[in-house]
C-alpha positions in Angstrom: 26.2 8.6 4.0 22.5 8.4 3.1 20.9 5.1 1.5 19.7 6.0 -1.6 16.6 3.8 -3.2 17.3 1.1 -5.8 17.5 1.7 -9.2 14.9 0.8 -11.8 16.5 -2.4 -12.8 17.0 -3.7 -9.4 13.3 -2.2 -7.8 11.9 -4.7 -11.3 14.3 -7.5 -10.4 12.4 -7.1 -7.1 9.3 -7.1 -7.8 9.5 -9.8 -10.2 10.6 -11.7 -6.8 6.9 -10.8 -5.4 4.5 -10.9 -8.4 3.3 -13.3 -10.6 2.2 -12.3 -13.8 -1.7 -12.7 -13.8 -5.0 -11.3 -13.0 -4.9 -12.8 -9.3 -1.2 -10.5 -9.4 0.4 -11.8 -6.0 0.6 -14.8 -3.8 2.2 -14.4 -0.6 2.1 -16.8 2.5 1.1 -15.0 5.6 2.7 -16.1 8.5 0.1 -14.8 10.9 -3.5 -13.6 10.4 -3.6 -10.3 9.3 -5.5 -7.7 12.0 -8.7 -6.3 11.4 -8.3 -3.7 9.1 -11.4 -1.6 10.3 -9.5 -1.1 13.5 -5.7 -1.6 13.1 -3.7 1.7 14.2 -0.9 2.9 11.7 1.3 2.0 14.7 0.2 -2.3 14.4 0.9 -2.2 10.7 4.2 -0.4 10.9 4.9 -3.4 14.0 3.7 -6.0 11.2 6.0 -5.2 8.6 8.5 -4.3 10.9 8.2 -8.5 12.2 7.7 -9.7 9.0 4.4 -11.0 10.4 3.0 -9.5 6.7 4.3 -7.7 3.9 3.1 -4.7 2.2 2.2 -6.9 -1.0 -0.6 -8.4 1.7 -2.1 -5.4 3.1 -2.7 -4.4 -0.6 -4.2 -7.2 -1.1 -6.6 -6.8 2.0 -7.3 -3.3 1.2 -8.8 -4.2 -2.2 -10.7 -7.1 -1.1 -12.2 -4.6 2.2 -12.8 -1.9 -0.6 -14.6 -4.1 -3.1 -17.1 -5.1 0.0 -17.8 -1.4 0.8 -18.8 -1.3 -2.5 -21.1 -3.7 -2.9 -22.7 -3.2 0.4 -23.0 0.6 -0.4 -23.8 0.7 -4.3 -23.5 4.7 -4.1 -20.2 4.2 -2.6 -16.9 4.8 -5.4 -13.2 4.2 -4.9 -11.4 5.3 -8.0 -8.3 3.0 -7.0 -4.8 2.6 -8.0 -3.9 -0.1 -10.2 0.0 0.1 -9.7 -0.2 -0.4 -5.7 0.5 -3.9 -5.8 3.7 -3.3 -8.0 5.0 -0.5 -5.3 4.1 -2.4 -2.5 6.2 -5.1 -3.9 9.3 -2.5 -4.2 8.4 -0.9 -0.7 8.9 -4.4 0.7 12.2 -5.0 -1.2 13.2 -1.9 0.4 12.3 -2.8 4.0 14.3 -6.2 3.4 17.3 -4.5 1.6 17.4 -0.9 3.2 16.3 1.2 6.0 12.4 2.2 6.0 11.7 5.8 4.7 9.9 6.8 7.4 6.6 5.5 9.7 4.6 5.2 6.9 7.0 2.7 4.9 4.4 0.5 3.5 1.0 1.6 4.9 -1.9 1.8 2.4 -4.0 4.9 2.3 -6.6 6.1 0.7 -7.5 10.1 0.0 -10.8 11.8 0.2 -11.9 13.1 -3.5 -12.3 16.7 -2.0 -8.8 17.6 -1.9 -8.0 20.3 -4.9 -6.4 18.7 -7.9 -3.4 20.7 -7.2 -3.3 19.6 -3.1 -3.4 16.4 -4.0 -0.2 16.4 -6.0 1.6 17.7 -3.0 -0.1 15.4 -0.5 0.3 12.2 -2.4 4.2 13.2 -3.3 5.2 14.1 0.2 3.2 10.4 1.0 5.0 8.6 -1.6 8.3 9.9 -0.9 7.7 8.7 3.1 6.9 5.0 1.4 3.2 5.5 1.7 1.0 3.4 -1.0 -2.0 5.2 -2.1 -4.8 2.9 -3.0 -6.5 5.6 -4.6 -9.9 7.9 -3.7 -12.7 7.6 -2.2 -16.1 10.1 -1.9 -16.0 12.5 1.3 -18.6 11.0 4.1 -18.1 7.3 2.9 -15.7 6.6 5.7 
């Protein structure tokens, strides 16, 4: 018998569990210091959520912060991002409470170079989201 994902309802009933309504979105204790995100493997974020040492909700969080000091150390640098990321990590992690992960990528941010075709990236970012990958949006080829 397969697990199938929560519904609507229950995914929002979730979330609402996560999020609080505002501009500063989420507040999440973090039992342990998140690792440096300039050199964490896939592998120690997978073994973070996996311990509950984080949650999705807080690598989000990270991500944005790291991204909005690229920026503003590299004015030429752009990151069109996703505004919804917060809200799916927020379901991913009700997920990896309540069922088991989709696959590796359960959870883990990524972002997507901007030179993938319009119609590649459709594919890419589908076959991501369905293995529980958050995109956090796009970012300029050579910035990384």
């Amino acid at each position: 018998m397969s697990v199938k994902p929560p519904s609507l309802f229950w995914a929002l009933l979730a979330l609402g569990q996560f999020l609080h309504i505002s501009r500063q979105v989420v507040s999440v204790s973090i039992t342990t210091p998140l690792p440096d995100l300039d050199k964490v493997s896939e592998i120690e974020l997978q073994a973070g959520l996996t311990s509950g040492q984080f949650t999705s909700v807080d690598l989000i969080k990270a991500y944005f912060s790291r991204i909005e000091e690229a920026i503003l150390q590299v004015p030429m640098l752009r990151a069109v991002t996703n505004l919804s990321a917060l809200q799916e990590a927020a379901i991913l992690d009700y997920e990896q409470l309540t069922y088991v992960p989709r696959s590796a990528l359960h959870g883990i941010p990524v972002l997507v170079k901007d030179n993938v075709a319009t119609v590649a990236f459709e594919g890419v970012a589908k076959r991501l989201r369905e293995a529980g990958a958050i995109i956090l949006g796009m970012f300029p080829e050579g910035a990384a």
